[in-house]
N, C-alpha and C positions, 0 to 999 in steps of 0.2 A: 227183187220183187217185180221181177220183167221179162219176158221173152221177147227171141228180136233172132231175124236172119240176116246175115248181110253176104249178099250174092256179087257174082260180075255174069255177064250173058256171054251166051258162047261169042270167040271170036271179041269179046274184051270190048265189045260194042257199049256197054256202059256198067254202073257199079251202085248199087245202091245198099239200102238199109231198111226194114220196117220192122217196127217194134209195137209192142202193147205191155200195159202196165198196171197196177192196182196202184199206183202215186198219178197223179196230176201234173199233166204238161210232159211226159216222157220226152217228144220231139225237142223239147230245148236242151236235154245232155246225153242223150245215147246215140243217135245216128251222126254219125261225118263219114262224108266220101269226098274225096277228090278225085275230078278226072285228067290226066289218065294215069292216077296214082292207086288207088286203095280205099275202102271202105270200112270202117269200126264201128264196131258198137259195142260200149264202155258201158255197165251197169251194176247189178246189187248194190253196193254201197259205194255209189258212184262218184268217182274222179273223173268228170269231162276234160280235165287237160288232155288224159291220153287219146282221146280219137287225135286230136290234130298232130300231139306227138307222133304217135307213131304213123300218120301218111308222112310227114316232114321227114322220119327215118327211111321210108321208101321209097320215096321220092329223091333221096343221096343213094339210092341203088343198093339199101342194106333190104336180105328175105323181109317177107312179113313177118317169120318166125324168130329171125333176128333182131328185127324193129320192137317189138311187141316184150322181147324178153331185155334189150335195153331198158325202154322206159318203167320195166316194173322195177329192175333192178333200182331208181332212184325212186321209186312209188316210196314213202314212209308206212305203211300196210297196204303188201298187194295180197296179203291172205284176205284181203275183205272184194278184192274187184273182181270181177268177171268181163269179160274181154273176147270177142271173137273178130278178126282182120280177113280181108279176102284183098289180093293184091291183083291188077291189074292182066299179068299173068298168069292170075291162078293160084298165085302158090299162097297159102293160108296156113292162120296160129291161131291159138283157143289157152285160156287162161280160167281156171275156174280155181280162186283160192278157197284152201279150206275153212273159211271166215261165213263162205259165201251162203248166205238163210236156203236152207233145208226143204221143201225137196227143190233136187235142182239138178241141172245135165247139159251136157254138149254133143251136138254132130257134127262130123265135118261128112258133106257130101262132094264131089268133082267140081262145081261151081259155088258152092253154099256153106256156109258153115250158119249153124241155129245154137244158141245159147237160152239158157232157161233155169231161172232160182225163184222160191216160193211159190213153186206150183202147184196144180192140184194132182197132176198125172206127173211122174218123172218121165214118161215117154214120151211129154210134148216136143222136147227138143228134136228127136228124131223121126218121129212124124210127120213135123214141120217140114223138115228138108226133104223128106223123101216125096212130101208132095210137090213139093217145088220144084224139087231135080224132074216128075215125072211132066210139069208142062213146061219145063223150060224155053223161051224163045232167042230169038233174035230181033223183035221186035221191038219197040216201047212199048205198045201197048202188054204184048205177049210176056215181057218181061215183068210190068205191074202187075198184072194180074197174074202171074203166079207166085209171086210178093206175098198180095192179097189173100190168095188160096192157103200159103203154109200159114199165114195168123189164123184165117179162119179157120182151118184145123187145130192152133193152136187152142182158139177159143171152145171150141167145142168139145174138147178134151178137160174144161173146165179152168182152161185159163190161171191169171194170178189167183191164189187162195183168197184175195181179200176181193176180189171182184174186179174185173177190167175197168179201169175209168177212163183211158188215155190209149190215143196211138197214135202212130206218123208212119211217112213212107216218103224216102229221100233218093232222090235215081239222078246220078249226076250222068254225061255225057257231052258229046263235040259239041258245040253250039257258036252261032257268030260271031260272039260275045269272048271269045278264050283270048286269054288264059284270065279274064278277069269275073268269068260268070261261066259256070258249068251246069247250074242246075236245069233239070227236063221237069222234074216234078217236085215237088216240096208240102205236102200238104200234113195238117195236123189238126187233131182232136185233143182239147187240153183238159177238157173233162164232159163227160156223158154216162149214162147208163149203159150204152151201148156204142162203146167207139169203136169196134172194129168194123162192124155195121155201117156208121156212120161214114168212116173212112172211106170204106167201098162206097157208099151211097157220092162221096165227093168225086174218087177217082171216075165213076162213073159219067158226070159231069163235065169233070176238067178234059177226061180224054175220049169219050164217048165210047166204055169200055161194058160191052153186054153180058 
């Protein structure tokens, strides 16, 4: 009931997650990233253990594709989860069980993978990323905002069928603070009419992004 990208920027410079949802408070169990590990986003009928799970698997230096298919194999139903990983170097896994509510879809793009269940368009997923792949940065700022861009495409595609209430966007990177504090941005919408909107309206704010 969620669409969500979870990218790394070229040159691995950082890793995030954003997502939007028709449930309330999505930022509290779909996006984790660790830097300089990997980024998940765990969703439909969501078990938040595996975001941490599987950076902890890549972080012992197993693929993301390896990590990802470990921890399903102990899931008790991973035909109900949905799961996209983007690892540090790039290398990404996508999980969409057949459990997973209808319409729904995955893209993997070069940096991106977008995941997407109870939609109104099944082509959000891949829409999502192919905007995101086309203003990818190296920047922070560059990189949120094209974050921003693939939801907002997502949304205007019509979003969750039940209506968007919720979103976050999580961008971990270097900071003074490692290995005990990685996060760049963390911001969240736990319910609104209009939280993608909102979201931008914050990131705006926080990073002075036009």
């Amino acid at each position: 009931m969620t669409y969500s990208i979870v990218a790394v920027a070229p040159g691995g410079r950082y890793l995030g997650v954003a997502t939007a949802s028709g449930s309330a408070a999505v930022g509290s169990r779909v996006p984790w990233a660790r830097y300089p590990v990997a980024a998940v986003a765990t969703q439909a009928y969501t078990n938040p253990s595996l975001g941490p799970k599987v950076i902890e698997l890549v972080g012992r230096g197993l693929s993301a594709e390896e990590a990802l298919r470990g921890c399903l194999s102990t899931d008790p139903n991973p035909e109900l989860r949905q799961v996209a990983v983007v690892s540090i170097g790039g290398g990404s896994a996508v999980h969409s069980g057949s459990g997973v509510p209808r319409e729904s879809g995955h893209y993997v793009g070069r940096y991106s993978v977008c995941v997407a269940n109870l939609v109104a368009d099944p082509g959000i997923a891949s829409e999502a990323c192919e905007v995101f792949e086309e203003g990818v940065s190296r920047t922070l700022k560059g990189f949120v905002k094209s974050m921003l861009k693939a939801l907002e495409r997502a949304h205007e595609l019509g979003g969750d069928r039940r209506g968007d209430r919720s979103s976050a966007i999580l961008v971990t990177g270097l900071t003074e603070y490692m290995p005990y504090y990685d996060r760049l941005v963390d911001l969240r919408v736990d319910y609104s009419e209009n939280p993608v909107g909102e979201l931008e309206r914050l990131a705006r704010v926080v990073l002075d992004i036009h």
